[in-house]
Chimera marker file (.cmm) of the C-alpha trace (Angstrom):
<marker_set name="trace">
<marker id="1" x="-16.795" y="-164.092" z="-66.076" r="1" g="1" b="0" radius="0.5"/>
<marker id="2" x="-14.157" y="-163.594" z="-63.421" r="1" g="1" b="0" radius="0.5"/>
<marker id="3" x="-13.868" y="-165.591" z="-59.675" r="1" g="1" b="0" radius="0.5"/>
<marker id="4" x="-13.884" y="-161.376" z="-58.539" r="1" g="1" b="0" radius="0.5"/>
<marker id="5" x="-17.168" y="-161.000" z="-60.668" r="1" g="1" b="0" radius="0.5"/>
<marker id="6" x="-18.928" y="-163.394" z="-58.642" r="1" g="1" b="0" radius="0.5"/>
<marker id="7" x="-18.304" y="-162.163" z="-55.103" r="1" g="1" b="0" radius="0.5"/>
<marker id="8" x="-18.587" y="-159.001" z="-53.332" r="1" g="1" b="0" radius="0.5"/>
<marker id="9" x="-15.397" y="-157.243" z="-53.560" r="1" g="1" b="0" radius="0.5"/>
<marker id="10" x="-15.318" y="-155.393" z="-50.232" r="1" g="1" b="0" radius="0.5"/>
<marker id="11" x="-16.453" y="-159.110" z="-48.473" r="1" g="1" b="0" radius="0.5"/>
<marker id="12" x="-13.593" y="-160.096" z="-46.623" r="1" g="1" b="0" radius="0.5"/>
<marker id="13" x="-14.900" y="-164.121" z="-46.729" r="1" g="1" b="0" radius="0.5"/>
<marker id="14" x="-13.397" y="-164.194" z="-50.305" r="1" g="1" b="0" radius="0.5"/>
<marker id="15" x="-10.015" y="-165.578" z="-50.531" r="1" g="1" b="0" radius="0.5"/>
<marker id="16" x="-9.120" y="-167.565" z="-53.667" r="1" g="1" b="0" radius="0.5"/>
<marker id="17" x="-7.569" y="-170.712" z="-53.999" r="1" g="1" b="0" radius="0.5"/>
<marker id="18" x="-3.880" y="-170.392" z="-53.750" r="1" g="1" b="0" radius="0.5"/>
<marker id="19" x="-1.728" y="-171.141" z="-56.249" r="1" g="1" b="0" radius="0.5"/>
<marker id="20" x="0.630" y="-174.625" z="-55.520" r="1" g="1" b="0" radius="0.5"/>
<marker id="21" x="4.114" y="-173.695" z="-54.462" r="1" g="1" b="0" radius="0.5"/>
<marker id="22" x="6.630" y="-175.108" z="-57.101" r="1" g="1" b="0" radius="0.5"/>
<marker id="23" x="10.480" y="-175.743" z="-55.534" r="1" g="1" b="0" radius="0.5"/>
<marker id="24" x="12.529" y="-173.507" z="-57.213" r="1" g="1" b="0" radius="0.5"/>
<marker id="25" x="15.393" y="-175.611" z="-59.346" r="1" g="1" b="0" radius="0.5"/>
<marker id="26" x="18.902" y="-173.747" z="-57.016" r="1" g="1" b="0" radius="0.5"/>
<marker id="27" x="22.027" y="-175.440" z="-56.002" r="1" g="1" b="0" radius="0.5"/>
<marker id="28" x="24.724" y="-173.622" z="-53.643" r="1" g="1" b="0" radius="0.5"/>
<marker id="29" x="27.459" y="-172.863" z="-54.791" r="1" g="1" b="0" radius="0.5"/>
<marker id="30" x="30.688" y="-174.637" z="-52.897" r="1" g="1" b="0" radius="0.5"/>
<marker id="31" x="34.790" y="-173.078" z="-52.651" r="1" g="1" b="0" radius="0.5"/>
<marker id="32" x="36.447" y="-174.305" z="-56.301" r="1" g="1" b="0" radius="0.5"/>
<marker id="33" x="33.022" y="-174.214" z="-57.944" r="1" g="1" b="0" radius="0.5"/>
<marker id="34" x="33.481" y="-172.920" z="-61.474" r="1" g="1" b="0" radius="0.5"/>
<marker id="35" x="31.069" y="-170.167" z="-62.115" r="1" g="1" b="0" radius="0.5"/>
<marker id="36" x="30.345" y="-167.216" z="-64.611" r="1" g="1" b="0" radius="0.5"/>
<marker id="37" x="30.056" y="-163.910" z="-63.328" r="1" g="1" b="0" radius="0.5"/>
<marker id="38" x="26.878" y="-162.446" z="-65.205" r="1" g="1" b="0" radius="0.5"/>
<marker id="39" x="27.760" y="-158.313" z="-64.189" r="1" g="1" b="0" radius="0.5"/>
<marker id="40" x="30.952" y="-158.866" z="-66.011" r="1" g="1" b="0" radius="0.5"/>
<marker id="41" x="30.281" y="-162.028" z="-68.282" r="1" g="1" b="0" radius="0.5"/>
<marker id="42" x="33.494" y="-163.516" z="-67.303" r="1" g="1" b="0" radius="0.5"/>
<marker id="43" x="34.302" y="-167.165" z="-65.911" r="1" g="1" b="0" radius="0.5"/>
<marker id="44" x="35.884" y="-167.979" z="-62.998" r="1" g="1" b="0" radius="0.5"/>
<marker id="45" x="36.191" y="-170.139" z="-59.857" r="1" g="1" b="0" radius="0.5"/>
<marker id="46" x="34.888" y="-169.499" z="-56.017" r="1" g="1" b="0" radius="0.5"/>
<marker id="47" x="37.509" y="-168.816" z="-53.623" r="1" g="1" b="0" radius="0.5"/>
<marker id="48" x="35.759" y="-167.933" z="-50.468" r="1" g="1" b="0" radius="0.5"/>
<marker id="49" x="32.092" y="-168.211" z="-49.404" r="1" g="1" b="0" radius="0.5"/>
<marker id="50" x="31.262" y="-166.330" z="-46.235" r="1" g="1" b="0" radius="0.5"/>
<marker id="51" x="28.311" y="-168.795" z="-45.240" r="1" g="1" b="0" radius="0.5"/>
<marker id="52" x="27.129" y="-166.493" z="-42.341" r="1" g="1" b="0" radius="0.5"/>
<marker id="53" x="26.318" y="-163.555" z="-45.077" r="1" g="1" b="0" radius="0.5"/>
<marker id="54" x="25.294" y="-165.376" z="-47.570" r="1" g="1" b="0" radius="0.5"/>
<marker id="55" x="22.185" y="-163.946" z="-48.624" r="1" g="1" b="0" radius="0.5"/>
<marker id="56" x="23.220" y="-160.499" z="-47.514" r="1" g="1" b="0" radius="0.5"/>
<marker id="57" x="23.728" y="-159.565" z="-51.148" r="1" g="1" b="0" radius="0.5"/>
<marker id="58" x="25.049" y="-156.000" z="-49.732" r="1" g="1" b="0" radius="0.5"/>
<marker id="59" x="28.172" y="-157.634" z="-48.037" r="1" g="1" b="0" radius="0.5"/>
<marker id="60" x="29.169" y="-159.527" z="-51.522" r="1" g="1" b="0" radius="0.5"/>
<marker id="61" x="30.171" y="-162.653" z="-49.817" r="1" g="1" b="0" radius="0.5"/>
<marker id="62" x="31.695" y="-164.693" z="-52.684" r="1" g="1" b="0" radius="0.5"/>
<marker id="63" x="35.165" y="-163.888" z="-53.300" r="1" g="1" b="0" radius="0.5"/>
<marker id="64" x="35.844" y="-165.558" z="-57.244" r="1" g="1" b="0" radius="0.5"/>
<marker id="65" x="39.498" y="-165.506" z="-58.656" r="1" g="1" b="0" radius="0.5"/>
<marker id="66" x="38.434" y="-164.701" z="-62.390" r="1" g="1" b="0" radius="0.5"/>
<marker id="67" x="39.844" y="-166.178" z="-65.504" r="1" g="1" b="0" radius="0.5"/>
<marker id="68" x="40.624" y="-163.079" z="-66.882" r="1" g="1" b="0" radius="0.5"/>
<marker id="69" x="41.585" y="-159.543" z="-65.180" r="1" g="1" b="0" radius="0.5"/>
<marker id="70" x="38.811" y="-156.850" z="-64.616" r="1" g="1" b="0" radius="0.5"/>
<marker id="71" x="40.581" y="-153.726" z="-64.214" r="1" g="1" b="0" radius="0.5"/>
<marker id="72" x="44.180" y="-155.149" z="-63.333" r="1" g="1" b="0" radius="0.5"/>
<marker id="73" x="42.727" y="-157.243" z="-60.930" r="1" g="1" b="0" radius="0.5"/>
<marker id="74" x="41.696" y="-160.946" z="-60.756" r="1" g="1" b="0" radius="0.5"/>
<marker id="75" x="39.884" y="-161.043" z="-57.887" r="1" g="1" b="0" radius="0.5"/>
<marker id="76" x="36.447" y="-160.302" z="-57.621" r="1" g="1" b="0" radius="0.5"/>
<marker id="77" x="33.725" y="-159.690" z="-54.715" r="1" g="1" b="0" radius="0.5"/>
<marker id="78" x="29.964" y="-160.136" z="-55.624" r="1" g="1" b="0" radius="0.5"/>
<marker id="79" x="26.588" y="-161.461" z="-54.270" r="1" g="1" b="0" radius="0.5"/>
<marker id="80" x="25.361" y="-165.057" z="-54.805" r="1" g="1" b="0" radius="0.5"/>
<marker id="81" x="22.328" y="-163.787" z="-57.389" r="1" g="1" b="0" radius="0.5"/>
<marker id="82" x="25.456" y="-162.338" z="-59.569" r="1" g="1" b="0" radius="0.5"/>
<marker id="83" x="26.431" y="-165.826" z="-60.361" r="1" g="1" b="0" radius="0.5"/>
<marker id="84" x="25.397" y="-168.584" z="-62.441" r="1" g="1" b="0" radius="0.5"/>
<marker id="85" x="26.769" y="-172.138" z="-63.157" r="1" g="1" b="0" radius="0.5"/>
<marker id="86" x="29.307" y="-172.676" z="-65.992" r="1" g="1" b="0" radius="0.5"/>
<link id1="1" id2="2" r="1" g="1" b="0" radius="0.2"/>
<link id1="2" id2="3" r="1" g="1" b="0" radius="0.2"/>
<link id1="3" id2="4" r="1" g="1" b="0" radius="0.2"/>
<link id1="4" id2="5" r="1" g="1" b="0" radius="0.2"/>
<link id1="5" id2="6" r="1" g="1" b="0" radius="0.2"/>
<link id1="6" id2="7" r="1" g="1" b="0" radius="0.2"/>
<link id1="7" id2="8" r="1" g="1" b="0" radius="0.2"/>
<link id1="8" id2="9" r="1" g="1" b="0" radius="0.2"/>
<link id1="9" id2="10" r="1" g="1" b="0" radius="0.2"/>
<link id1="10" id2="11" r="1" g="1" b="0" radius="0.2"/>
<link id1="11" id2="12" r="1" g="1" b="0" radius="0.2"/>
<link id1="12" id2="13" r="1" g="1" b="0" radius="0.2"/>
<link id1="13" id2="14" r="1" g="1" b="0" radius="0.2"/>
<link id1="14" id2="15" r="1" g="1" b="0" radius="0.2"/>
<link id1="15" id2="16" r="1" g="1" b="0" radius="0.2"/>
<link id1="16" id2="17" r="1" g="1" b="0" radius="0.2"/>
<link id1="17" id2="18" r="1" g="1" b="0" radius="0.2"/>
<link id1="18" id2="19" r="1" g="1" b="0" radius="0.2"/>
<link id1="19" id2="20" r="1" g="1" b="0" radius="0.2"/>
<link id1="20" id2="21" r="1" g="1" b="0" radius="0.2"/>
<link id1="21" id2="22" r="1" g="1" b="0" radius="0.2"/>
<link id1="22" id2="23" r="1" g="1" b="0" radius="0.2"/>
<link id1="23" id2="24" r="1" g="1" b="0" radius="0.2"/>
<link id1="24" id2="25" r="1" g="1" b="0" radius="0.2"/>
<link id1="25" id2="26" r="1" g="1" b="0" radius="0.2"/>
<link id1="26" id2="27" r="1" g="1" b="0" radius="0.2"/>
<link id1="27" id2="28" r="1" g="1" b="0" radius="0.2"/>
<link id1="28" id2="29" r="1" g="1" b="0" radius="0.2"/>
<link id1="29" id2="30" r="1" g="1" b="0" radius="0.2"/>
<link id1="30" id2="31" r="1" g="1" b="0" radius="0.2"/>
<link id1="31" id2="32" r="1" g="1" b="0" radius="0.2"/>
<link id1="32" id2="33" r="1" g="1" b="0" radius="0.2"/>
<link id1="33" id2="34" r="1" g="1" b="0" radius="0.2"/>
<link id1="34" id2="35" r="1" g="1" b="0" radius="0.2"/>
<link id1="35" id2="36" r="1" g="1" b="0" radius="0.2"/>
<link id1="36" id2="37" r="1" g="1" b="0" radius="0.2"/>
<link id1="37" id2="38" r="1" g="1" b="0" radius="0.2"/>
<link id1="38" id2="39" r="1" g="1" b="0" radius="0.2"/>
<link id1="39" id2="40" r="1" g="1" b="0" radius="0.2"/>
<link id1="40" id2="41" r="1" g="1" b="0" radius="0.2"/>
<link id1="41" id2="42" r="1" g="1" b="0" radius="0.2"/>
<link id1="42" id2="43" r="1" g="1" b="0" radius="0.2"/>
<link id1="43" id2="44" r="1" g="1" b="0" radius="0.2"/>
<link id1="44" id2="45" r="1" g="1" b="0" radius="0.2"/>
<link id1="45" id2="46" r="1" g="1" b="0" radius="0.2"/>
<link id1="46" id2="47" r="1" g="1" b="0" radius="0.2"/>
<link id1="47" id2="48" r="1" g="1" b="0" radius="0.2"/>
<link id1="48" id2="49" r="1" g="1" b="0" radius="0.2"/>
<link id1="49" id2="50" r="1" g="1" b="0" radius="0.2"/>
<link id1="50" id2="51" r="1" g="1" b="0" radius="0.2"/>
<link id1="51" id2="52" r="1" g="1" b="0" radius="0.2"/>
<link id1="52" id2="53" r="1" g="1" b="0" radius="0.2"/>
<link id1="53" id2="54" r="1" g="1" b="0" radius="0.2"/>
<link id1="54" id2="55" r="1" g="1" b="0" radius="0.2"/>
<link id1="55" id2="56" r="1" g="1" b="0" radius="0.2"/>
<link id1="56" id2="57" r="1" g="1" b="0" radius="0.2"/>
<link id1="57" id2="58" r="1" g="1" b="0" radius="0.2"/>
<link id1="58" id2="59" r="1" g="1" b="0" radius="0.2"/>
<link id1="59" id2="60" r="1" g="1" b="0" radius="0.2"/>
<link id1="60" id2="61" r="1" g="1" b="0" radius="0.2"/>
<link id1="61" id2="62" r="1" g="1" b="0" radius="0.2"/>
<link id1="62" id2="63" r="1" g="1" b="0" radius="0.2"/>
<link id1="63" id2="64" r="1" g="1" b="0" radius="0.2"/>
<link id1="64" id2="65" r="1" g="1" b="0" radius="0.2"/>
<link id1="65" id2="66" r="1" g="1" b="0" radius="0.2"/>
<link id1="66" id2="67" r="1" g="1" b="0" radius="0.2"/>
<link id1="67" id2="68" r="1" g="1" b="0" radius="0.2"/>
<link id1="68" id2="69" r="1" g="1" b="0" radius="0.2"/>
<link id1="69" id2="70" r="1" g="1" b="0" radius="0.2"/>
<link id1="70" id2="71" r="1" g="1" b="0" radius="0.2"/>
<link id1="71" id2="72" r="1" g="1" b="0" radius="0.2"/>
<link id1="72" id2="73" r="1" g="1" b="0" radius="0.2"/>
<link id1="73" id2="74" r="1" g="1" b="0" radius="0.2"/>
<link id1="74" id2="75" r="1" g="1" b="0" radius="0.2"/>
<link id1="75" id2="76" r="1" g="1" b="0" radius="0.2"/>
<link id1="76" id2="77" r="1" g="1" b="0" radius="0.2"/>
<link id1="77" id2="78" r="1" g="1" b="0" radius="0.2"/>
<link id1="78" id2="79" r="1" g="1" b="0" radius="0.2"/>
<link id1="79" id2="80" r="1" g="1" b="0" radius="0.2"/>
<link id1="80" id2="81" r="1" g="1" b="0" radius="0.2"/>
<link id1="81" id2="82" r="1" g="1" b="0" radius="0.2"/>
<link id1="82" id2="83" r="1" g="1" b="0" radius="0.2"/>
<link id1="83" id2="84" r="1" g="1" b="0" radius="0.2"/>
<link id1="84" id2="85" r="1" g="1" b="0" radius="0.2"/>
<link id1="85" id2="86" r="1" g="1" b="0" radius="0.2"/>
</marker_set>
């Protein structure tokens, strides 16, 4: 039997016990950070962080200087979420 099987579904008194927040394990990333760029699966290290847009994912505010090229290029701009730790 379900918590919604024992209470009137259109009562609005029901509101079940909420789940405990857990702190989610994330580190920011700092300027000479090496990182691996999961879009491209290359490594390569931070260069520039704008910190004012930095969860603006749309304004790709960290610059990274990649290992290798990506189309005759080495530098890259992406979002925070597009990198993780090497």
């Amino acid at each position: 039997m379900s918590t919604y099987d024992q209470h009137d579904l259109f009562s609005f008194d029901f509101n079940p016990a909420p789940e405990p927040e857990r702190p989610i394990p994330f580190r920011l990333p700092k300027e000479g950070d090496r990182v691996l760029v999961s879009s491209l699966q290359q490594r390569g290290r931070i260069d520039y962080l704008d910190q004012r847009n930095l969860f603006h994912d749309h304004m790709y505010p960290v610059q990274v200087i990649l290992d290798e090229p990506y189309e005759d290029t080495r530098l890259y701009r992406t979002s925070i979420g597009d990198l993780a730790e090497v």
